[in-house]
C-alpha positions as MATLAB code, in Angstrom:
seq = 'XXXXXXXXXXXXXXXXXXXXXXXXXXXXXXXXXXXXXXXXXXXXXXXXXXXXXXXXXXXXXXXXXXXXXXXXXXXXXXXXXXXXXXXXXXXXXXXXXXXXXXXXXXXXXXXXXXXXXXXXXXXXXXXXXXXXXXXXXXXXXXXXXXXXXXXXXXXXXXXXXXXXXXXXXXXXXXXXXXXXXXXXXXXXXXXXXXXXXXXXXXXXXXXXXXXXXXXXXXXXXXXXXXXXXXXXXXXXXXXXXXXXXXXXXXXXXXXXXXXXXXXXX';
ca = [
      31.292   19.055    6.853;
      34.779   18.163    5.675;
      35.169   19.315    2.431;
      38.199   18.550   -0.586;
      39.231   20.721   -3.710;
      40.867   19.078   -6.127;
      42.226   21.951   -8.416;
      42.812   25.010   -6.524;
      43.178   27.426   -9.842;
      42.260   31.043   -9.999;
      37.910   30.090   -9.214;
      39.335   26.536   -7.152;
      41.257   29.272   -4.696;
      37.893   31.794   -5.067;
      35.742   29.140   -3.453;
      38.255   28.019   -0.666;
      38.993   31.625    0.360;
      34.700   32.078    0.326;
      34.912   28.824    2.462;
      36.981   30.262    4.743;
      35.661   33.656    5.233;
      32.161   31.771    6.301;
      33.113   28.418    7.392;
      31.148   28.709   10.844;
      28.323   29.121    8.706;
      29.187   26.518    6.652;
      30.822   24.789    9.521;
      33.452   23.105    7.619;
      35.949   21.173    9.817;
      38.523   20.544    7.159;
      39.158   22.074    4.153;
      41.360   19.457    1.816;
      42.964   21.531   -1.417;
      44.661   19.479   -4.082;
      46.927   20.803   -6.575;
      49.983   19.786   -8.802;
      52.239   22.919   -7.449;
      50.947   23.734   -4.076;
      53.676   26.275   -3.338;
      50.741   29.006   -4.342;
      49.131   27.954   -1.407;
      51.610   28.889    1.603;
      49.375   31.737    2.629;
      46.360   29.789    3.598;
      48.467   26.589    4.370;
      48.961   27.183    7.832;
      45.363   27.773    9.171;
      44.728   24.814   11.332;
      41.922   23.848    9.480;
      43.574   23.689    5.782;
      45.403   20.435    4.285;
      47.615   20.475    1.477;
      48.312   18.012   -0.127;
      49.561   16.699   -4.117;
      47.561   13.755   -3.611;
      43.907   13.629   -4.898;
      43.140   10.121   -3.412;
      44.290   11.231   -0.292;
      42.125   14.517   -0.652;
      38.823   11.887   -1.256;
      39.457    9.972    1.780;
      39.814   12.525    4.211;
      36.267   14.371    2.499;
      32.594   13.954    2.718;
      32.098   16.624   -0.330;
      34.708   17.062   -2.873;
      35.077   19.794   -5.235;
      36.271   19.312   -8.364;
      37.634   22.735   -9.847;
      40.066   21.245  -12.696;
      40.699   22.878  -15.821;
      37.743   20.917  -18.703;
      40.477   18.873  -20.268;
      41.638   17.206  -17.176;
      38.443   15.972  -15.477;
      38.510   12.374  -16.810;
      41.655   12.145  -16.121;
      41.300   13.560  -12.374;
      37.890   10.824  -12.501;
      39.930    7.965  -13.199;
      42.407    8.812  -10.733;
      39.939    9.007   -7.614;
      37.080    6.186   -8.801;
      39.243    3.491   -7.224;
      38.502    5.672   -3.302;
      34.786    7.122   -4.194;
      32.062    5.384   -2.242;
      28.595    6.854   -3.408;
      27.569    6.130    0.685;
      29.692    8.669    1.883;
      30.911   11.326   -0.769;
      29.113   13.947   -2.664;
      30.896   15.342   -5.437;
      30.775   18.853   -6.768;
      31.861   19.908   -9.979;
      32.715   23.801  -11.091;
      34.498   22.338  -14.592;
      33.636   24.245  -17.345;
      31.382   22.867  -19.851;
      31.655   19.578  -18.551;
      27.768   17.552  -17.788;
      26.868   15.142  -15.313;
      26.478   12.735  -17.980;
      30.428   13.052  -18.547;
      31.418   12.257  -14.687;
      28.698    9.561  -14.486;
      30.623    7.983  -17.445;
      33.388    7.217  -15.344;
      32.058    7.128  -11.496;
      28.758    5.915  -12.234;
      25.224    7.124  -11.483;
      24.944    5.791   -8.034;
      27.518    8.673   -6.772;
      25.425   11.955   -5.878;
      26.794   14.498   -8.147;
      26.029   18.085   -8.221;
      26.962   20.660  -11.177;
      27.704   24.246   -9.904;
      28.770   27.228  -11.562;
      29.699   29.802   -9.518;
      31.813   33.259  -10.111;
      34.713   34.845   -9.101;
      33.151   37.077   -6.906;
      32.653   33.669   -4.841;
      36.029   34.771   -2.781;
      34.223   38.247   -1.743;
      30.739   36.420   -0.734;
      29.131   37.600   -3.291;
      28.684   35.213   -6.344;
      25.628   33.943   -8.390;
      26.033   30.271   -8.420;
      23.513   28.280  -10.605;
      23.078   24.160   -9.591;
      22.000   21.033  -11.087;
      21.917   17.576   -9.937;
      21.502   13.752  -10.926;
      19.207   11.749   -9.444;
      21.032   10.819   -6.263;
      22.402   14.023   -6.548;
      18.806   16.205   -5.719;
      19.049   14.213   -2.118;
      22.159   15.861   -1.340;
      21.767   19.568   -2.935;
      21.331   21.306    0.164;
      25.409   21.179    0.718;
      25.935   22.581   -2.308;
      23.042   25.240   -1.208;
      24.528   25.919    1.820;
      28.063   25.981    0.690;
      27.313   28.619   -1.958;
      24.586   30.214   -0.316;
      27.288   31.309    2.003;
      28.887   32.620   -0.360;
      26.621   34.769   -2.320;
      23.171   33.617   -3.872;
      21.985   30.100   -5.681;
      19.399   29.153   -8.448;
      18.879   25.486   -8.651;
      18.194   25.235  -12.591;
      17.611   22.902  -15.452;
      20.764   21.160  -16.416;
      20.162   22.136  -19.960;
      20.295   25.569  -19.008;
      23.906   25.817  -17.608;
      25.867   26.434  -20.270;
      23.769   29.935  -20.747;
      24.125   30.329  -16.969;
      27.837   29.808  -17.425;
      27.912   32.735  -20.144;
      25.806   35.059  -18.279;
      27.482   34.780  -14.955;
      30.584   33.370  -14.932;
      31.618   35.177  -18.208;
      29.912   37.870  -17.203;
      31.991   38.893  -14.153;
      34.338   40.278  -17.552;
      31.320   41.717  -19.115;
      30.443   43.812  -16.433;
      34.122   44.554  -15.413;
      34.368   46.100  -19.359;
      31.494   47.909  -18.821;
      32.573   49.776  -15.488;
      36.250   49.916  -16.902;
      34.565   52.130  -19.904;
      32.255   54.385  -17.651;
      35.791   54.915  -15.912;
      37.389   55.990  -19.000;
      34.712   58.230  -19.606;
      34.927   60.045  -16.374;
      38.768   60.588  -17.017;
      37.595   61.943  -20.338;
      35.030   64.405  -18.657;
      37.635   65.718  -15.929;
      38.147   63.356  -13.130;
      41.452   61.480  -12.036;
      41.221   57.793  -12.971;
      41.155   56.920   -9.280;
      38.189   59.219   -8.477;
      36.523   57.375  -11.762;
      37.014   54.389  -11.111;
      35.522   54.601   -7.282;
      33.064   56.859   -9.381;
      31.981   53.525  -11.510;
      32.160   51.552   -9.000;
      30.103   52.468   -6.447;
      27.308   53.825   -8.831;
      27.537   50.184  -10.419;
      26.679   48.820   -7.026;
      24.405   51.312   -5.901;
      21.837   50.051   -9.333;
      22.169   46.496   -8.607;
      21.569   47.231   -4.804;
      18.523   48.758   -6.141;
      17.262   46.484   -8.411;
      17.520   44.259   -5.035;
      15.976   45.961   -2.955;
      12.901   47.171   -4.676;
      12.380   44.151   -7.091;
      11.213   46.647   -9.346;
      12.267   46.656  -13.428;
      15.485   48.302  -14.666;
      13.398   50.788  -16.779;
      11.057   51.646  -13.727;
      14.449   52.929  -12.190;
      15.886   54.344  -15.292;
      12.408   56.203  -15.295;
      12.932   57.611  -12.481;
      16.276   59.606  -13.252;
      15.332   60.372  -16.986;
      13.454   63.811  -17.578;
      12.006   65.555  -20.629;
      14.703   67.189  -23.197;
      17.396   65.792  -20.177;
      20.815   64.751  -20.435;
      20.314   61.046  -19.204;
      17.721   60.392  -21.674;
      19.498   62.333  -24.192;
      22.811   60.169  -23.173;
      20.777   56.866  -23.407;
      19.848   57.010  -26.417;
      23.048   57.784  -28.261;
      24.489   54.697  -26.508;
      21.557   52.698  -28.022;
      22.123   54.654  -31.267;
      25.551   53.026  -30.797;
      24.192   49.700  -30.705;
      24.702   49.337  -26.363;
      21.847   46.942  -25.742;
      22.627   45.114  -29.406;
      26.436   44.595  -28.374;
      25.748   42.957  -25.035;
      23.455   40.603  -26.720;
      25.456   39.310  -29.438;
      28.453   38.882  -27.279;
      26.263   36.904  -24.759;
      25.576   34.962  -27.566;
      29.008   34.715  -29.166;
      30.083   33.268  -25.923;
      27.439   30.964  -25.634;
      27.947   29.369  -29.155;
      31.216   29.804  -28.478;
      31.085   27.503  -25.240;
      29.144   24.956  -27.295;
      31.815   24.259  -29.006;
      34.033   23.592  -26.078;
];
């Protein structure tokens, strides 16, 4: 599979570094990154299987799946720029742009051109992101390399395209929610006596250790909260003063802040 970027930001560099941590499972034979600067690049830019280049045209010819990782305002721009060298026989395109529907791209390259929605994470450069995918028509034929790219690269739901923009707040956005809410239990373990290295490592790996769970078991998040709250204890006693607080009522109404929020976008 020789695949393009065009836009290697801060998640356009995430998914190229995932690609390249798994590309025998991928088994990408080229990786093509695009970008308007590409002196940010010099650290991957000499692997023998990485091109640079400034030249998005040049990135579509030399690419059976491209990538398109631009910033929302660009896109059309980045569309009219490549129609001219897109051939619906051979290319599948790939789009990560915020916000942005198939509709939109279709607009410009046409519906005969298999295109593919994603929206992965940043935890894509670690392997570890929850990418959600949609398609067009032409596009559903050709979903499995966006399956396998991101696949290899954490986990995939193929979903309703109607549905992204709420899978866009819940896990692209909320790489930051979680973040704030590992960065407070931190603070709190500095407040009850640890070092702030110790608590963060603290949050951390407790963090990862109830997701691992939830994995693993399949079971609900209260079965497992059940299981470590006791009568007149101090995690049930704990719990509910966060929810006193308003814990679960926060994390809802900035889910849907965001989500209005990106409707507006």
């Amino acid at each position: 599979m020789k695949i393009g970027i065009i836009g290697v930001g801060n998640l356009g560099y995430s998914v190229a570094i995932g690609i390249l941590s798994e590309k025998q499972h991928i088994k990408c034979k080229s990786l093509y990154l695009s970008k308007r600067n590409p002196r940010s690049l010099d650290n991957i830019g000499n692997l023998s299987v990485v091109k640079i280049t400034t030249e998005n045209k040049r990135l579509v010819k030399y690419s059976d799946v491209i990538i398109v990782a631009v910033q929302p305002a660009q896109l059309k721009g980045v569309l009219e720029e490549i129609k001219d060298v897109i051939n619906p026989k051979k290319h599948t395109l790939i789009s990560v742009v915020t916000g942005r529907k198939i509709s939109d791209i279709e607009d410009v390259l046409g519906n005969d051109l298999p295109i593919i929605r994603c929206m992965p994470n940043t935890a894509i450069s670690v392997g570890q992101s929850m990418t959600c995918i949609s398609a067009n028509e032409r596009g559903k034929k050709n979903v499995e390399y966006a399956k396998t790219i991101f696949n290899a690269l954490g986990k995939t739901m193929c979903i309703e395209e109607n549905l992204m923009q709420a899978a866009t707040v819940i896990c692209a956005s909320g790489i930051a929610f979680w973040m704030r809410l590992i960065r407070a239990t931190s603070q709190g373990a500095v407040q009850l006596g640890f070092h702030s290295e110790e608590a963060l490592e603290l949050s951390m790996q407790t963090c990862l250790g109830a997701a691992s769970l939830l994995i693993d078991s399949r079971s609900h998040p209260e079965e497992e909260i059940d299981k470590v709250t006791t009568p007149s204890g101090c995690t049930i006693q704990g719990l509910n003063e966060m929810e006193h607080q308003g814990l679960s009522s926060s994390l809802i109404k900035g889910l849907v802040t965001s989500f209005e929020k990106i409707n507006e976008i």
